[in-house]
N, C-alpha and C positions, 0 to 999 in steps of 0.2 A: 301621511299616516304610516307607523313603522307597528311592526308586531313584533312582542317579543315571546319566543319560545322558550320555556325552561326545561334544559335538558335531562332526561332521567340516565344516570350512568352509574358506573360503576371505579370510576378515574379512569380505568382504561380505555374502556370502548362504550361508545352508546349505546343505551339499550332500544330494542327494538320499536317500541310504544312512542318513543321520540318522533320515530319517523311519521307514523300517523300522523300525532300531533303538527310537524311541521306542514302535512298536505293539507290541515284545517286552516293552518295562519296564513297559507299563500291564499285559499278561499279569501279569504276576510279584505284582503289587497292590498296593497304596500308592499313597502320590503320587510323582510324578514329576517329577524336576529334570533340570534339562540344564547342561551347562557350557560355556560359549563362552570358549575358550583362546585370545587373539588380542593382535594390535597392533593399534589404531585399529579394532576388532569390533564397532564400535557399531551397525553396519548388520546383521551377523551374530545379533545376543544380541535386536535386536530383528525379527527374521525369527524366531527361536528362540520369543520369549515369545507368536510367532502360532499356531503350530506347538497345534493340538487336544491335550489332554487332562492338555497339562504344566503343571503349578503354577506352579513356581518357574523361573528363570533366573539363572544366577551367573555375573557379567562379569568375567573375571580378565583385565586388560589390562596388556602390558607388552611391550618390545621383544623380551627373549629368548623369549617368544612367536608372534612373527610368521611362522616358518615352520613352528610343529609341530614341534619337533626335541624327538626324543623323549625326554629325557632332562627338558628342562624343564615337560614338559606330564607328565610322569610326575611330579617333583614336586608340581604343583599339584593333582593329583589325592589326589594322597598326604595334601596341608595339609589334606585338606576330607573323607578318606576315613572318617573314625568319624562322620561322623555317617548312613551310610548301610548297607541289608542288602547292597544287588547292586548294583553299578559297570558300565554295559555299554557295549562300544565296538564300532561297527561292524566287522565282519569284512574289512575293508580294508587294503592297506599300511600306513595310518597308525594305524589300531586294533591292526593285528597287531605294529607297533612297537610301542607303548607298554604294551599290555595284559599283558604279561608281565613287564615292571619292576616296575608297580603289584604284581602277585601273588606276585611275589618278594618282596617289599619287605613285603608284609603278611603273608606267610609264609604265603597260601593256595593250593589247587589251582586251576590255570585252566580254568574250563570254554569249552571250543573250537566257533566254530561252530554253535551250537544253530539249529536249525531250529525248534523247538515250546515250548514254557513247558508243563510237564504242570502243576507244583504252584510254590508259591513254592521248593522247593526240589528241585525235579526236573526238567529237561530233557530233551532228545532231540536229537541230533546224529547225522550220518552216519559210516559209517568203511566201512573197504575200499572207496574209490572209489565211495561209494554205495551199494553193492549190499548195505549191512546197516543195521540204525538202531540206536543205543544208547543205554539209558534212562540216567541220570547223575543220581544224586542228590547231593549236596553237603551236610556237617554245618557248613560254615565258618560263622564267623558273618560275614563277607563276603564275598561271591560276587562274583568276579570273572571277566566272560563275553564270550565275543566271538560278533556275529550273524552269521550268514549272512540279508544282507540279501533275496536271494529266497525265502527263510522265510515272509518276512510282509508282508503289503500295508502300505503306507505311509501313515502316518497324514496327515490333512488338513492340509497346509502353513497353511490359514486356520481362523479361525474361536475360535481362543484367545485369552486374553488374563490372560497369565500376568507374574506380577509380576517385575523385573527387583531384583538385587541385587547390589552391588558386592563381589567379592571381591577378597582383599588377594593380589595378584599375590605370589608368591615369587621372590627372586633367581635369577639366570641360575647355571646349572650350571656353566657353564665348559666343557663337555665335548668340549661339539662345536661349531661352527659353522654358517650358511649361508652357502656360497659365492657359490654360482648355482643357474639351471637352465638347461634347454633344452627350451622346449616346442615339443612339431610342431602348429603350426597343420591345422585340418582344418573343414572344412565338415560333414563328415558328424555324428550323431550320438553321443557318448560310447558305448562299447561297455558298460559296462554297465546304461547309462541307455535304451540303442536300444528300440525295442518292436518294429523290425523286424532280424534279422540277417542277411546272407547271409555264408554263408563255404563257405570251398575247402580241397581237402585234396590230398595226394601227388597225386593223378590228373593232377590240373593241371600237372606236367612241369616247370614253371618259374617264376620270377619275370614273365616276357613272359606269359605265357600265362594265369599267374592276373588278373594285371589286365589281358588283354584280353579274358574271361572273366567276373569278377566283378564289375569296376568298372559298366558298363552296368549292370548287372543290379540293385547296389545305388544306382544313379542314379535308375531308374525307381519303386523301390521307396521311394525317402526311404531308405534303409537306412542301417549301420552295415554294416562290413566285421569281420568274423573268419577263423582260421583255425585247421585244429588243428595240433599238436604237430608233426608229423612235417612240414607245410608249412614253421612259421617254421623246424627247425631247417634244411632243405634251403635255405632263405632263400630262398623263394618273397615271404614275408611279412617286417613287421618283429615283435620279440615280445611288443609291446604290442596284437598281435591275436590273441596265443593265446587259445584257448577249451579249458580243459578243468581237471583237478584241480591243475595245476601252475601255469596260467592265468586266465583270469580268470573265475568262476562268472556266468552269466547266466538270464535268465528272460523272454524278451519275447514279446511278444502270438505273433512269429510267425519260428522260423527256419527257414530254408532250409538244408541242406546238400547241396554240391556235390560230387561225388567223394572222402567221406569216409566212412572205411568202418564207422568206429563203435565204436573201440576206447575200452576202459571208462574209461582217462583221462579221452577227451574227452567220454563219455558222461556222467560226474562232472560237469562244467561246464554241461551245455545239457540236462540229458532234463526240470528240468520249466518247459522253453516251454512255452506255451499252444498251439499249434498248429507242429508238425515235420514238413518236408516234406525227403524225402531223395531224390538224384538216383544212383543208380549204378548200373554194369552186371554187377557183380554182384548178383546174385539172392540171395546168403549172406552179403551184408554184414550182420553186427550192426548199425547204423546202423537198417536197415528195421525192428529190431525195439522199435526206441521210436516210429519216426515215424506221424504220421497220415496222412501222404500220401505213398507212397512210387512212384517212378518209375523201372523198370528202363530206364536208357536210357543213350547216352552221351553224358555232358554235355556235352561240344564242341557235340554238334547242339542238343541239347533246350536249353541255356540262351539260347542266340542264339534260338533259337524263341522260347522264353519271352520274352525281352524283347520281339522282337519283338509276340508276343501283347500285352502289355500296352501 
């Protein structure tokens, strides 16, 4: 039984969420491959073959590559898919692209999201927002699975030395292209990568008010900024700070929530931080009922305190 991991990068270096995923595939048992889908990925596949516990590394290098478009890296998956039990890709935009073509395409069921490895063919994933866990067996004979990277502690970026293999790139799809992008520069922390978060919710009245509010607050802390649902869509926030089931799932050492009341969306995204500290005035927010530090106050005052304190 061999597992193949699809690596999530950048050509240069792995991205974080990979690692996760790799601690899921060495669950599952067997050896462990990884595939680094790229243009000029040489820096990527050999960051990959550093990467603890993975055997093999398979370099598919080729232009229609270079952005991850989903269509072409679903192919290459596809060229290379019999010789493996379980196929796994991060639970990420770019994993939740691809992951579904492959399982289409191999005519099997996809398993969503798994948080736990029971057996090599049974899982556990979350459903109703959380609040239930589901056992998921699978008879396919290839398993094709997406992680939820705060599942599982991320395996040691060093310490491997896994052999590398050239694989034979497959032609461009044709289907789609890359245009552009538009990335927002930011100093702060990637939000799902943060180990500290602070975010703000409706309480906060405004776009002016959340970041005069929050921004301190994640200044002093190193922090990453979030917020939930009902913030981005008043446009308090932009929507690449939502936190919640619809948003972006996180897990870090420590969040903060600020005038968010703790509705099970967002609860879905953030309840298993390592340490939750929630600010509201009401006393009956759902919120209080995951946190470990909870503070009945109104955050106008107590945040500017807080910073202040620290």
């Amino acid at each position: 039984m061999t597992v193949l991991v699809i690596a999530e990068h950048d050509n240069a270096a792995i991205k974080g969420a990979t690692l996760n995923t790799v601690t899921a595939a060495l669950a599952c048992g067997g050896d462990v491959h990884v595939l680094v889908a790229g243009h000029n990925a040489a820096g990527a596949a050999a960051a990959a073959a550093q990467i603890a516990g993975v055997a093999k590394v398979l370099h598919a290098d080729a232009a229609g590559l270079a952005h991850g478009l989903a269509e072409n890296v679903a192919a290459q998956v596809l060229a290379i898919a019999s010789n493996y039990s379980h196929i796994l890709f991060p639970a990420t935009a770019g994993g939740k692209n691809v992951a579904p073509r492959v399982a289409a395409k191999l005519d099997v069921a996809q398993i969503s999201d798994i948080t736990k490895v029971v057996s090599p063919d049974t899982f556990e994933r979350p459903i109703y927002a959380g609040n239930a866990i589901a056992t998921v067996q699978s008879q396919d004979a290839t398993k094709v699975i997406t992680v939820r990277t705060t599942g599982f502690d991320a395996a040691a970026a060093t310490g491997g030395s896994a052999a590398t293999e050239t694989a034979t790139a497959t032609a461009d799809a044709g289907k789609s292209s890359f245009v552009g992008s538009e990335i927002a520069k930011s100093d702060r922390p990637e939000l799902t990568a943060a180990k500290i978060i602070v975010s703000g919710g409706r309480a906060l009245g405004s776009k002016e008010k959340f970041d005069e509010v929050m921004t301190p607050l994640a200044d002093k802390l190193g922090a990453a900024i979030g917020a939930s649902r009902a913030a981005v869509d008043a446009g308090y926030a932009p929507n690449d700070l939502q936190v919640g089931q619809t948003g972006k799932i996180v897990a870090p050492q420590l969040y903060v929530a600020a005038g968010i009341s703790g509705a099970i969306q967002h609860l879905a995204g953030m309840k298993d931080s390592k340490v939750i500290v929630a600010i509201n005035k009401d006393a009956e927010a759902p919120i209080f009922s995951v946190a470990d530090y909870g503070l009945e106050a109104d955050l106008f005052a107590a945040v500017p305190e807080l910073v202040k304190a620290l």
